[in-house]
N, C-alpha and C positions, 0 to 999 in steps of 0.2 A: 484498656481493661486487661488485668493480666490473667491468664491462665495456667495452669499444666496438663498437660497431655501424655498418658506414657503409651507406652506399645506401640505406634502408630509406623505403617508402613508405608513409606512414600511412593505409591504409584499414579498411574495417570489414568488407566485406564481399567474399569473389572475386567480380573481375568474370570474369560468365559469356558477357556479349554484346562480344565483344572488336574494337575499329574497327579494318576493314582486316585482318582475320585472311585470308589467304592458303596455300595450299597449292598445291603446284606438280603437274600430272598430267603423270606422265609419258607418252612416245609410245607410240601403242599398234603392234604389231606383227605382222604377219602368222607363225603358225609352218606350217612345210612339213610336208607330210602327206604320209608314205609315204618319205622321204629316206633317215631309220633305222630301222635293223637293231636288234633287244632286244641289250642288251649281255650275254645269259645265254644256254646252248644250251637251258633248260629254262622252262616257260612262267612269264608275271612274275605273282606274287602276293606283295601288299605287307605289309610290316609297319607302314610307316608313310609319308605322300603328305605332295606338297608344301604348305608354308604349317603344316603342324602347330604347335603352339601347344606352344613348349620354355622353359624358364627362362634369358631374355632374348635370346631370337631366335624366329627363324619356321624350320622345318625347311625348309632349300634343296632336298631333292633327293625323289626315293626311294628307303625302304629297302627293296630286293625279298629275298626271303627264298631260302634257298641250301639247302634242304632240311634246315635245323640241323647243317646240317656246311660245314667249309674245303672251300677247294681247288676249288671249282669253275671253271670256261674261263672266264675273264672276255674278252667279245667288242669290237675298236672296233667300234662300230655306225653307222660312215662313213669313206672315205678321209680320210687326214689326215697328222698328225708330234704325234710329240709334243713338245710346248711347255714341258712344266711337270713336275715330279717332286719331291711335299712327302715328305717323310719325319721325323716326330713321336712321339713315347710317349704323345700325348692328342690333341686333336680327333679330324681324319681318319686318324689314323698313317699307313699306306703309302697315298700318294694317285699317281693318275695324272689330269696334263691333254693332252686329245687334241685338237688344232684343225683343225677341218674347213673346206672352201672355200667355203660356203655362207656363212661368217659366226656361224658357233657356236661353242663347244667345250662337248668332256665332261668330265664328272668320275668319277673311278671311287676310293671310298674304300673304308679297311677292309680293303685286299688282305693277303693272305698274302705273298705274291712276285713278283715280274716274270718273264715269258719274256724269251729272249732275243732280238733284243741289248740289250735296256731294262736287263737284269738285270746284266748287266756293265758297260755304260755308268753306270748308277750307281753300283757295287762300287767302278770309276776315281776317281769322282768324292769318295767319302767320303774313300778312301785317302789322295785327295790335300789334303782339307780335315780328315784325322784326325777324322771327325766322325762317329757316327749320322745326330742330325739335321740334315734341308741341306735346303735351298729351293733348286734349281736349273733356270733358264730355260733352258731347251733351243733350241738354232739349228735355224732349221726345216728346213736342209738336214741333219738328225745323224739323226731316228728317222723315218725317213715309213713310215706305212703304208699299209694297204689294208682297206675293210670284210671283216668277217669277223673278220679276225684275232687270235690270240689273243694276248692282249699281258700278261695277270696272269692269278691266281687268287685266287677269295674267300675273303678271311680274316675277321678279328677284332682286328683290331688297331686302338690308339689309344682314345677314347672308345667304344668300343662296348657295348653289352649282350651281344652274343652271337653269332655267325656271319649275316651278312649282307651285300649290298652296297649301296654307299652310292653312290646315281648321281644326274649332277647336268647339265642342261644349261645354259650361261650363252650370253648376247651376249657373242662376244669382242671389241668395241671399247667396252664400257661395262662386260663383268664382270659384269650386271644375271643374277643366278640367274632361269630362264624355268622355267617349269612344264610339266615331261615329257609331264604327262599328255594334253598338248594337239597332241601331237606326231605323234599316231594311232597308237600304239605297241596292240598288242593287249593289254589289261584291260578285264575284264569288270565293267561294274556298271549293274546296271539297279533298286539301292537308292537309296529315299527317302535324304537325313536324318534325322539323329532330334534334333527340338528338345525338351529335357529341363526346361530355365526359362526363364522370363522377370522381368526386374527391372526397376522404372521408378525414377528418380529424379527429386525434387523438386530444382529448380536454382534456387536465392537463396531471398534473406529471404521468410520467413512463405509459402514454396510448401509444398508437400501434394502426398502421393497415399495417396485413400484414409486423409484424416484424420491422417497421418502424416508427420512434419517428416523422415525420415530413408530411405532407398533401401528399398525393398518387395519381396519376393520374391510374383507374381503367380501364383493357382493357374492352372495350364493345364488345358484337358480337349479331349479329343479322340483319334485316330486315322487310320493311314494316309496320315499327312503333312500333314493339316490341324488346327490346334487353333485354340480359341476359349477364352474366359474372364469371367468374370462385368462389367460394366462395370464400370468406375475411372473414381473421382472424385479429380479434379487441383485444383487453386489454386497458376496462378501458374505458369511456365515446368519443363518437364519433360524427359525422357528415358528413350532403352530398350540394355536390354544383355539378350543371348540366351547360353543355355547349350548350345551344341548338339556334334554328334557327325557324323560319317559314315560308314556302311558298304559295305564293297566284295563282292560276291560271291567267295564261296571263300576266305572267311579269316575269322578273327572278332577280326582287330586294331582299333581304334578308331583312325581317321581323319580328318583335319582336314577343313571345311569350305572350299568356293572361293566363297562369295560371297553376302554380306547386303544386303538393302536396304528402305527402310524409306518408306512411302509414307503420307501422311495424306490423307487424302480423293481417293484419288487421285494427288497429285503426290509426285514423289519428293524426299525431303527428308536420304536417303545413300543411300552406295553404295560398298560397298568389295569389290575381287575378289581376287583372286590370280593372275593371269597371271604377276603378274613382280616383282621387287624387288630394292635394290640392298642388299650386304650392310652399308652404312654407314651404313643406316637401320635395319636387323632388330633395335634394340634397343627402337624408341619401342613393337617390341611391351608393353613395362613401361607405356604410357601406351595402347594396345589394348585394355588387359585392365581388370577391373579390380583391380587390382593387391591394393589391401589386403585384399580377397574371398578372394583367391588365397594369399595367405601367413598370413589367418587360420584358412582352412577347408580349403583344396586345392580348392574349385571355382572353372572357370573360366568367365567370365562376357565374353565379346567385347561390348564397348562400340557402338553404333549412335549414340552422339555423340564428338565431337570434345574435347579439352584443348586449352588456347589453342597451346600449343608442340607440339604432336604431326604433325608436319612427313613423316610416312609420304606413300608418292608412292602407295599403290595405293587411295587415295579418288577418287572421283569425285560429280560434280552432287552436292555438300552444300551443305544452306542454314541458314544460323546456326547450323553447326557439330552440325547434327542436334538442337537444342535447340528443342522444340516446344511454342507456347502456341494456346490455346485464347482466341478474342476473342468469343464467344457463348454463349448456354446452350442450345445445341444440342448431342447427340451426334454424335460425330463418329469416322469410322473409322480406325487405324489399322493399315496390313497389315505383314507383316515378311514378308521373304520369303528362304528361305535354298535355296541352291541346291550340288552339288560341281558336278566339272571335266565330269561329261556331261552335268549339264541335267536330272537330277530334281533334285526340288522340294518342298520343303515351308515350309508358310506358316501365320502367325498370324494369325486376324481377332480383331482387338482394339477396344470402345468404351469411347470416350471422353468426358469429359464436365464442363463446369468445377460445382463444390461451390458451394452458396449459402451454407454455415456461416461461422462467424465466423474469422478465422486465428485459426492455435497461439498458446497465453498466451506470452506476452516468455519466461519463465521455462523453456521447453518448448526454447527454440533455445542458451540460454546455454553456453557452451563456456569451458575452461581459456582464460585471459589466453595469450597467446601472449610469449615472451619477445624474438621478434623477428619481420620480417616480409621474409622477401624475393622480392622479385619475380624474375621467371623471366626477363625480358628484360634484365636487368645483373648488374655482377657483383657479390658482396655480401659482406662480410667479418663475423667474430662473433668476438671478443677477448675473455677473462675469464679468472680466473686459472687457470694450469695449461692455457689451451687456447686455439689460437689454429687458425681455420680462415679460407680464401678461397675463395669458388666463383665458376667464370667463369660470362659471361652464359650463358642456355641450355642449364644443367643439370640444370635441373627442367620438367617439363609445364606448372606451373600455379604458382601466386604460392605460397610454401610459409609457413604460421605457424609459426614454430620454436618450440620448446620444448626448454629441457638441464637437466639435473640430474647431480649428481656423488652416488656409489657409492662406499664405500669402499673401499681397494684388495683384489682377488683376490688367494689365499694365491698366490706366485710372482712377482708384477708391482710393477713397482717404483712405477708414480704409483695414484692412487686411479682407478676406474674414470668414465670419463666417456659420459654416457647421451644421446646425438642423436639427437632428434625419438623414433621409431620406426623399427623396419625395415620396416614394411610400407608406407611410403612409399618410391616409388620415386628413384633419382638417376640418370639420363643418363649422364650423363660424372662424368669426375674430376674434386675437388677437393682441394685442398691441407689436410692435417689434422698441427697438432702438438701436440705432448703435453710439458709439461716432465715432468724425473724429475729434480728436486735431488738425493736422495742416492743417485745410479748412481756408484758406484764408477768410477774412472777403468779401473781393469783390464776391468771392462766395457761400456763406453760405445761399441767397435765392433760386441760381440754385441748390441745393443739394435733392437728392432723395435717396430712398433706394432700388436696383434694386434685383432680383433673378437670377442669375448667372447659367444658361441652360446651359445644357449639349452643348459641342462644343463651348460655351465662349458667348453666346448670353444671351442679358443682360433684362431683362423685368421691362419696368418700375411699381414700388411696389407704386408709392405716396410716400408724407414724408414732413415734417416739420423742419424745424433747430432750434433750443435751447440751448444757456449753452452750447456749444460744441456736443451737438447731435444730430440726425437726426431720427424723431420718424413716423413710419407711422404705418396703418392697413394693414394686410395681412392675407392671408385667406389657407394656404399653409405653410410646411417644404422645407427644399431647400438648399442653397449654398447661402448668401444675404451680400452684400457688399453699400455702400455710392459712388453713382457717381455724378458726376455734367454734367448740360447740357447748355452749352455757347453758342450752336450753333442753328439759325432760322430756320423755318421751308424751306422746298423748292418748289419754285413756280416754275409749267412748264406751261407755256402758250400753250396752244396747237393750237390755232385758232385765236390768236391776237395778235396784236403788234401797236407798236405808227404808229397812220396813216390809220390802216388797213380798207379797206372797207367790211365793213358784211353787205352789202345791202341785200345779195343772202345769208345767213346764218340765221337758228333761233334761232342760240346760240352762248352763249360765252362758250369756253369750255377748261377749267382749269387741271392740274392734283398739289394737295399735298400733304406731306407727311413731318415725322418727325421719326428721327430714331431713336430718343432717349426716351423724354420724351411720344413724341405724340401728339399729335392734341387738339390740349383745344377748340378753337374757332376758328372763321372767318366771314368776313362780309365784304361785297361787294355791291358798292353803283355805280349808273349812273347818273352822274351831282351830285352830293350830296346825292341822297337820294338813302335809302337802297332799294337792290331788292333781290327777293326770290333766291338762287341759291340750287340746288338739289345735296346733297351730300351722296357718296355710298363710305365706308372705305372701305371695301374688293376691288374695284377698284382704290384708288383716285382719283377719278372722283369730280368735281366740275362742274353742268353746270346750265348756266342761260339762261332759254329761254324767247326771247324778245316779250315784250309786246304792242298790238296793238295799247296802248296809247303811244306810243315812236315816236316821231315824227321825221321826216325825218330832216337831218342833221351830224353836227360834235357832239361828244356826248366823254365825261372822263370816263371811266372803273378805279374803282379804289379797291384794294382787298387786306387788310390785314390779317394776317392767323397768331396765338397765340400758341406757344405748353405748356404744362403742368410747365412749368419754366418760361414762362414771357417772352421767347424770340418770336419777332415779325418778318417778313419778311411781305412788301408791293410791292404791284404790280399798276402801275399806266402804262396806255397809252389811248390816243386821237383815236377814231375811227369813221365813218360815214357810214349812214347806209340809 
């Protein structure tokens, strides 16, 4: 099988002591205490705090909880205007941004609705871009308000679990998400953390911990925020990553952690907190964690050392990347010390101590030939038959050993299935991925996508292009990636309508769709001809239009086409009177 490989640097081993590894801290901030007002009439207890640790970001805000029901007063919790108005069927669904004088703004996600004149200023606003959803910058002379005021209510909408709000305070000249809790906002907590593991790793050739060439899980013991653990025997440059947890009074949700650091003999050698971050970094959490731990087992293990490419601004005083050796045969101590956003505390005494054994046999370290090797600091290309990818510089953490293997094709998919690396190695950003499919049919060479092939056979649509015989998309992901095609229309369920029906007694039309393949591109839904707003939530397939007071009494056409990601169309037409 022949291939091409360009860029590729021929080493043996990662380099772990990387020259000139830099990271940028960003400014630190003063936040004003006492400024805001809780954005809820009813006291805040969290389901989930800033920095939580999500699949591939850091939770920006808090979710305070809304008593398990909609509709609560959502409060500006300082004078301002509003700025910003997202409206989505996933992330935040119905989002409000509110800019205050101080140099802030809020975020309020998850709403049910707007008061007015929010609520109509944007109804204006759809109308006129025939849209649901719309991103609209608001002139700051259009909505000002006043603290207090009631400007939404808490829904469920967009990515959510379940009725909550989703509140968020950022720098509005950087966008930089700032952490609520520091805001002096009244919650309660006067809980420890709860550190659950500890893991060390052996970093380069022939290191050890504890006799063992490969990452170690450390039995902990202890109590009431302090653990200790038996000594560890290292050889050779090492590291720590902690498993931990935090609890708030009066709730018994699991909550993220503000801030690790890790001291050897005294001096600090990391330190990572959570005040603040920008969201165009919230992804090197995949280089945070550590990542293959996570997608083998579901535990999460935050890292206490660095990746050469892990460019997160909320590090501080690191020295060689949190990569620690021992130069004596002395014990030596290592503390960790983990803290949340008020300042309790809990901490590991850990010793330390270099092994006088002999290193691991040759034979003990040996790994699969790698079929290619590319470095994280350029950009690197992998050509071979039926598959050609590009990745630019700086899309992986760390120098990545490729490995591919081709799969025969899945019953549906038109090329053989093609197997990159693993998926539990992480990818940054996008890379360019194509797939030929010699015998695609000319009649379907526009339905052709390139799907990622999940575990149990479930197929996720990747995007994709057809060309010259190939199928070229961006992806952002390792994986199992094959060439499907999508023939088939979306699926309309009528839930509350049909040719004839009387909705006199009803305030909506109410829809459900869905596409199994490609997915949902568009939809648009018109009465008598002209288009009308319908409210759409993906997590539900929900489609509903609620009728408007200008609707005049009568026989009236409902008419609603629905587009998925392939150009395939499904229409729904019927007569109703209301």
């Amino acid at each position: 099988m022949g291939k091409k490989i360009r860029g590729i640097l021929l080493i043996t081993t990662l380099t772990f002591f990387s020259v000139g590894f830099v990271f940028q801290e960003r400014d630190r901030i003063e936040f004003p205490q006492g400024y805001f007002i809780s954005p809820l009439k009813i006291p805040i207890l969290l389901a989930g705090n800033f920095g939580e640790i999500r699949n591939n970001h850091f939770h920006a805000g808090l979710d305070i909880k809304t008593m398990s029901q909609e509709g609560q007063p959502v409060l500006a919790i300082a004078d301002g205007y509003v700025s910003r108005i997202n409206i989505s069927s996933t992330g935040y669904g119905k989002a409000l941004y509110i800019t205050h004088p101080n140099g802030f703004t809020s975020v309020y996600g998850h709403l049910q609705r707007f008061e007015e004149p929010i609520a109509s200023y944007l109804k204006q606003q759809q109308y006129e871009r025939e849209s649901f959803e719309v991103d609209i910058n608001v002139d700051s002379s259009q909505l000002k308000l006043h603290q207090g005021q009631v400007v939404a209510y808490s829904g469920n909408t967009g990515a959510s679990g379940g009725p909550h709000l989703h509140f968020e305070i950022r720098e509005t000249l950087t966008e930089f998400a700032c952490n609520p809790m520091l805001f002096g906002f009244d919650i309660e907590d006067n809980i420890r953390p709860v550190i659950t593991a500890l893991r060390m790793y052996p970093i380069g050739k022939n290191s050890t911990v504890n006799a063992q060439t490969g990452p170690r899980k450390i039995t902990l013991m202890g109590y009431r925020g302090h653990y200790t653990a038996s000594t560890v025997t290292v050889r050779g440059p090492f590291a720590l990553a902690i498993e931990a947890r935090d609890v708030i009074n009066k709730t018994d949700n699991t909550q993220g952690i503000f801030s690790i650091e890790v001291q050897k003999d005294g001096e600090r050698v990391f330190y990572h907190d959570l005040d603040k971050f920008g969201f165009h970094e919230s992804r090197y959490i995949n280089s945070f964690v550590d990542y293959g731990e996570k997608k083998r087992t579901g535990r999460v293990y935050q890292k206490c050392f660095l990746d050469p490419n892990n460019r997160l601004s909320t590090f501080r005083n690191v020295i060689n990347r949190g990569i620690m050796s021992l130069e004596d045969d002395s014990t030596h101590h290592i503390s960790v010390i983990v803290k949340d956003a008020y300042g309790n505390t809990s901490d590991i005494d850990l010793k330390v101590r270099n092994t006088a054994g002999p290193p691991p046999p040759a034979n003990a370290t040996l790994e699969a030939v790698p079929q290619a090797i590319f470095p994280y600091q350029q950009s690197n290309d992998f050509d071979t038959a039926g598959l050609k990818m590009h990745m630019p510089p700086n899309i992986f953490y760390d120098t990545i050993y490729f490995n591919y293997h081709k799969a025969p094709p899945k019953p549906g998919s038109w090329s053989v299935t093609h197997e990159l690396q693993q998926s539990d190695v992480p990818v940054h950003g996008f890379y360019t991925l194509s797939i030929e499919a010699p015998d695609l049919p000319e009649a379907l060479q526009q339905k052709a996508y390139i799907a990622a092939v999940e575990d149990g056979g479930y197929k996720s649509y990747q995007g994709g292009t057809y060309q010259d015989g190939w199928v070229t998309a961006s992806v952002r992901s390792f994986g199992n990636f094959a060439v499907m095609v999508d023939e088939t229309a979306p699926y309309i369920n009528a839930i509350n309508i049909y040719n004839g029906k009387n909705l006199k007694g009803s305030p909506w039309i109410r829809m459900q769709i869905s596409d199994g393949a490609s997915g949902i591109a568009s939809y648009r839904g018109t009465i008598d001809g002209k288009w009308v707003l319908m409210e759409y939530d993906k997590k539900t397939s929900l489609l509903v239009h609620y009728f408007e007071d200008s609707l005049e009494s009568g026989e009236h056409t409902f008419e609603l086409a629905v587009r998925d990601n392939c150009g395939n169309i499904r229409e729904f037409k019927a007569k109703f009177t209301r």
